[in-house]
C-alpha positions, 0 to 999 in steps of 0.5 A: 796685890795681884786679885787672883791670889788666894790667902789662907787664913789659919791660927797658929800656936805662938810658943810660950815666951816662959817655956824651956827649949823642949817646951818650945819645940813641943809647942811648935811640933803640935801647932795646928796647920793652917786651914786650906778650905778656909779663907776666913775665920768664922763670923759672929754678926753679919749683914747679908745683902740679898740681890733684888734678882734673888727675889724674883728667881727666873722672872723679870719681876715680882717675887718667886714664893719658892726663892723665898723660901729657900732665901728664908731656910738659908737664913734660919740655918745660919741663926740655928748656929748662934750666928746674929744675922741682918739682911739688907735686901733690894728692890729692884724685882719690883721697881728700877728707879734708874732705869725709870730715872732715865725715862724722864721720872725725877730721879729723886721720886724714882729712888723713893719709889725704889725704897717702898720696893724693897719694903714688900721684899722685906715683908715676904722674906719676914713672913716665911722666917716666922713660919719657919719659927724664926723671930723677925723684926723689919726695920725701915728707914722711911717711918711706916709703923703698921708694918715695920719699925723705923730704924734704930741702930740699938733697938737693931743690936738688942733684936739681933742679941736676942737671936732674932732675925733683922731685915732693913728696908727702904735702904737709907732713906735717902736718893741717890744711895744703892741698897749695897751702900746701904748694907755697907752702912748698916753694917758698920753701925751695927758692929757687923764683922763682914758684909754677904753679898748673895747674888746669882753668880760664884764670886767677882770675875773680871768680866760679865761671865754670863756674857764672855764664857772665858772669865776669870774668877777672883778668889781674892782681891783688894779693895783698890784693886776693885774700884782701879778695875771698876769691877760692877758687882757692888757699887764704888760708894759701897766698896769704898765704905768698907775700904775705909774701915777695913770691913770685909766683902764676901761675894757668893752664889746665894741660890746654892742650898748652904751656902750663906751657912759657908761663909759665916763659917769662913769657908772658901767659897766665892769671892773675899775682898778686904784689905791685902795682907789681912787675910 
């Protein structure tokens, strides 16, 4: 498909196969409109992967209290209006296992290292939601029961249908796996119908715009589409995940203020990836 088309998606009113003639054409002359400011319908259960820079805000590392805060109160918005949200968060604020990795540190040891990062983000962000008067439980997938549950895919969908907040930690437990993999996973496992990806740009270009200023920004676009241009905002591994059982990607600015509440509403905002012709 061609990645810089756009989809609308909208619900049409099928005309009554029982009805008369006029019926029909009265069915048809009051059907809804297809909704332009949509490219999704809204979602029920999501993940949303919060990039490791969100953490830090400005700085090269650590964690910012007023990003948090922010990241905390989209959070608490969206789960206000019912919507059952988990969050897969990185790590890379407080450790880079790769980049240590090519410095002669075990790149199995260095992912480790990663995983525990991630575990502080995880801590941080749960801390402000309880402030605010959401229930939270983290989930880890390293066994470390003083401050988090291990992950368990069943006890996640009961916290998540009793309104709580889930935050998932030390990605899967394994080397050699990205937190967006991770996100893609747990997604899956836990009947998530889309996975956000928050980061610090609007959406999927076909380059870097912070480095080539006439970047093309996608609206739209297909997973094999991505992984032929080797498009770097989510890793191949995860982007091929979700190919493969048709979940749907949204990739949006997390810094601005409601818009992880735009798209669970499914409104058209960043960049949707998902199989073409789906949406």
């Amino acid at each position: 498909m061609d990645g810089s088309a756009t989809h609308h998606a909208g619900t049409a009113v099928r005309p009554n196969p029982v009805a008369g003639p006029g019926q029909a054409a009265a069915q048809a002359e009051t059907s809804p409109e297809p909704d332009a400011s949509k490219a999704h319908r809204p979602r029920n259960r999501v993940v949303v992967k919060l990039s490791r820079e969100a953490f830090s805000g400005n700085e090269p590392l650590g964690i910012s209290p007023d990003v948090v805060f922010h990241l905390a109160k989209e959070i608490a918005a969206v789960v206000a209006d019912g919507v059952e949200l988990a969050a897969v968060v990185g790590g890379g604020n407080m450790f880079r296992g790769k980049q240590m990795a090519e410095r002669g540190i075990d790149r199995a040891r260095a992912d480790y290292m990663g995983m525990l990062g991630t575990v502080i983000n995880c801590l941080a962000l749960q801390d402000v939601l309880e402030k605010l008067g959401v229930e939270t439980r983290v989930q880890t997938a390293i066994t470390m029961g003083q401050v988090a549950e291990p992950y368990i895919p069943r006890r996640a969908i009961r916290h998540l249908e009793k309104g709580r907040v889930v935050i998932f930690g030390a990605g899967l437990g394994a080397p050699f796996f990205s937190t967006d993999t991770c996100a893609a996973q747990r997604a899956l496992e836990i009947g998530a119908e889309a996975v956000l990806k928050g980061t610090q740009v609007d959406g999927v270009y076909d380059a870097d715009p912070r480095t080539i200023p006439g970047a093309t920004r996608f609206t739209q676009i297909d997973y094999g589409e991505v992984l032929r241009r080797e498009l770097k905002f989510m890793d191949a591994t995860a982007v091929s995940l979700c190919m493969d059982n048709g979940l749907p990607i949204v990739v949006f600015d997390l810094m601005e203020e409601g818009n992880v509440a735009r798209a669970v509403r499914g409104d058209r905002i960043g960049t949707l990836i998902c199989r073409s012709g789906d949406y």
